[in-house]
N, C-alpha and C positions, 0 to 999 in steps of 0.2 A: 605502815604508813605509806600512803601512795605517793609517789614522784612527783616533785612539782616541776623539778627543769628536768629536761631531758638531752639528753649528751648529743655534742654538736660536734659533726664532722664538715668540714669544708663552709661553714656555713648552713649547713642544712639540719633540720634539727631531723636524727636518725630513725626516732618513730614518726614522725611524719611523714620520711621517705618511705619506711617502709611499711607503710597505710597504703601509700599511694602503688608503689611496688606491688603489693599486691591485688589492689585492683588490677593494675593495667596484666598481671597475671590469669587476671578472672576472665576478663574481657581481652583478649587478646588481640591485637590490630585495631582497635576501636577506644574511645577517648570518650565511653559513655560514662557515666557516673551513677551507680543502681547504690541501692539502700545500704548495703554492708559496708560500701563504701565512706559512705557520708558517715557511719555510726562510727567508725576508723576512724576519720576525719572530727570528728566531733569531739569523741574522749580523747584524740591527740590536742586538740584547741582547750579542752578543759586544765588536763593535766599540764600543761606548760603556758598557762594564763599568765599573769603578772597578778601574783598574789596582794597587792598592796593596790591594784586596781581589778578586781575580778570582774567578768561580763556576767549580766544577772541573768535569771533564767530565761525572763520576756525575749532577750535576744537570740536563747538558743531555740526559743519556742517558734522566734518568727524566722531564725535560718532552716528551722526545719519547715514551716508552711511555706514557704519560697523554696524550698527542694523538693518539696510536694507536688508544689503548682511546675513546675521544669521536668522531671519525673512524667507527668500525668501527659503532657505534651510531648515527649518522647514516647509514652506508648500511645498515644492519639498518631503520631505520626508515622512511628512502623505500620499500626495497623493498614493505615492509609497506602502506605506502599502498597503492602504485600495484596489489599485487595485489587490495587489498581495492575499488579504485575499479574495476578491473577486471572484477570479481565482480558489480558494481552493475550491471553494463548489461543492458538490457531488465526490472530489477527497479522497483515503484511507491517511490519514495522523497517524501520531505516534508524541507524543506530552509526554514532560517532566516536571514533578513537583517534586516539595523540599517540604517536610515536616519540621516542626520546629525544627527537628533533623539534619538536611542537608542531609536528604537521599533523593537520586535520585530518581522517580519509572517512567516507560512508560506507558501512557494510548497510545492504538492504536482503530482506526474509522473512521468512514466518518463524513466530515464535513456537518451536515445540514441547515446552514445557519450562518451569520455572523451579527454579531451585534455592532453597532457603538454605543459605547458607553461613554458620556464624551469625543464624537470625537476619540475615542479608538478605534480599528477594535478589537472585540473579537470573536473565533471563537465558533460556537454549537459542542461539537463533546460526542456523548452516553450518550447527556441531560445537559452537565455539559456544562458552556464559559470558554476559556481559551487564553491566552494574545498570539499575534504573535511572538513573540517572545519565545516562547513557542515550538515552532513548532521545532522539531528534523527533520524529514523526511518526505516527499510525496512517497507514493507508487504507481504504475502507475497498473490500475487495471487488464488490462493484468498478469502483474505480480503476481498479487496475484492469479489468475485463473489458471495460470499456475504454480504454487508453489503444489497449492491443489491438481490437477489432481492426478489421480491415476499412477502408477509408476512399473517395477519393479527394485528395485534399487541397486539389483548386478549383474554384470554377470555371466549369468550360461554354462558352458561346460561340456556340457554329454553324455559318450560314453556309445550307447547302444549294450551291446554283448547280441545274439542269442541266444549264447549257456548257457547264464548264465541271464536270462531277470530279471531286477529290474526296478520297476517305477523312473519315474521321476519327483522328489517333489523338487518347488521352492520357495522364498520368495516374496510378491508381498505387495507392499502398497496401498492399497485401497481408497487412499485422504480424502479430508478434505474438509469441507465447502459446497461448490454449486455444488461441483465434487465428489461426494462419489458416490464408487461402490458397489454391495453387489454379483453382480453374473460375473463370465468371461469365454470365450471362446477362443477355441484355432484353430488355422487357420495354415494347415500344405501342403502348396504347392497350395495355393488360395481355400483347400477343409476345410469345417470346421466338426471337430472330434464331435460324439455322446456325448452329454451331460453326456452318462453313464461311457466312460472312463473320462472325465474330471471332478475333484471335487474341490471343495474349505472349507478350514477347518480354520476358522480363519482368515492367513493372508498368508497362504500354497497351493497352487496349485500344484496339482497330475496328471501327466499324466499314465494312465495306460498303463503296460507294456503288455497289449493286443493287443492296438491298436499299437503300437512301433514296438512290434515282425513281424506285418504283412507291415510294411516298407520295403521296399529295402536299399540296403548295397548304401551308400551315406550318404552325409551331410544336413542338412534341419536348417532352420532360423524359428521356428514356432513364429507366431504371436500371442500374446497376446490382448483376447478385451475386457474392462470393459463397463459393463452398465449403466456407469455414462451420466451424462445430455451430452456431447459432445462425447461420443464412444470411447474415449481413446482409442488407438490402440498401442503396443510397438511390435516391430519387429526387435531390433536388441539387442537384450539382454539375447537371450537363443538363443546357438547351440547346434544341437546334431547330434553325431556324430553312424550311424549306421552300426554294422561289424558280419560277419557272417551267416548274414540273407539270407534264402533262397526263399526269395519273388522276384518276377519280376517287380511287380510295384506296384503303389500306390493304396489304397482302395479307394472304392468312400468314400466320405463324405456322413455320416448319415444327418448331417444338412443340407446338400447343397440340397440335393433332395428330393420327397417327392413320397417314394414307391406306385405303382400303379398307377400313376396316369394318365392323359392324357396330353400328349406331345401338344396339340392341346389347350387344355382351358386355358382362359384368368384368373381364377380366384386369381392365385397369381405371374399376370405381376406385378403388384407394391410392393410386399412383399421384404424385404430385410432379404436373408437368417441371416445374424448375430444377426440383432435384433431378429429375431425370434429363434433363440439360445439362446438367452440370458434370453428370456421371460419362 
């Protein structure tokens, strides 16, 4: 004959603990509730009913379609994880931890691979795993490429008088990462300025007031170009503005051309005047 009560320690009835006991044995670290579970859970509710009020079957029929429907959303939503952790790899993510203090800190990286673990999607990211949940931000790599690039990141407006010539020294930011420049040129009317009036000191770009004086009286957009891995080019972030000048026109470009030489020879059809300014 089967048990109807079952023996109670501490208040706990001891098949029921140990239904539960061995789920959380199943599932170790985790507080899911899978099928063997609930059937544990069920013939411990049967066998220890109040026989003089027993629960008919409609309600074990509908605890089981409501463990169905909880169940079925649970694997709806791993799946979800694991594709979304999935989808992260080789993406720049930025990921947050707690310390046992509750302090906050950002690790930022590329995801290198993803690990299921305990059915858990946990992410690789600069050697360490960390939980999806975890995740703060996806950076889209453009972005970051473009963040880095080199810049100049005021605008500059400068009137150059004739009669009174001062150089023209700006601030330029040189980027960061897979974009860093160390040398730039300047491009004034599609003609690019001798390396000897343009310097770089730091993070200061110097136009000499040599090559300025021999400008004509008008306004000019000179273009800025680093020799970072994509040629960074800015051209609308320095005006200047020329007055007084007794020049008729534009000088040639020292860079653009290459004294002596022959109008006829092929040997620098492919040469691209900038990079070779920059070189």
């Amino acid at each position: 004959m089967a048990e109807i009560i079952g023996s109670v320690k501490e208040g706990i009835l001891e098949q029921a603990n140990s239904a539960i006991t061995t789920t959380n044995k199943t599932k170790v670290g985790t507080s899911e509730l899978g099928k063997d579970a609930f059937l544990q859970l069920l013939v411990c509710q049967m066998q220890n009913q109040d026989p003089l009020n027993p629960s008919t079957d409609t309600e074990f029929v509908s605890q089981l379609a409501t463990f169905s429907q909880l169940e079925e959303l649970q694997n709806l939503t791993a799946a979800t994880d694991k594709s979304q952790a999935f989808n992260l790899v080789g993406k720049d993510v930025i990921l947050t931890t707690t310390d046992s203090n509750g302090k906050t800190t950002y690790v930022s990286g590329t995801v290198d691979f993803v690990n299921m673990s305990k059915l858990k999607a946990k992410l690789s990211v600069n050697g360490d795993l960390y939980d999806l949940d975890q995740l703060y931000t996806v950076v889209d790599n453009n972005y970051i490429i473009e963040q880095g690039r080199p810049k100049v990141p005021n605008k500059v407006n400068f009137e150059f008088d004739a009669d009174k010539p001062s150089d023209l020294t700006f601030e330029v930011n040189l980027g960061e990462g897979e974009t860093v420049a160390n040398q730039v040129a300047v491009i004034i009317n599609n003609l690019i300025l001798d390396s000897k009036h343009v310097t770089l000191d730091g993070n200061k770009v110097t136009i000499s007031k040599d090559i300025l004086s021999s400008l004509p009286n008008g306004e000019y957009k000179p273009a800025v170009v680093f020799n970072d891995s994509l040629y960074t080019t800015i051209s609308d972030q320095v005006h200047v503005k020329v007055v007084n000048s007794e020049a008729t026109s534009m000088p040639s470009g020292d860079g653009n051309t290459e004294s002596g030489g022959d109008n006829g020879s092929g040997d620098n059809d492919n040469s691209n005047p900038t990079e070779d300014a920059l070189v």
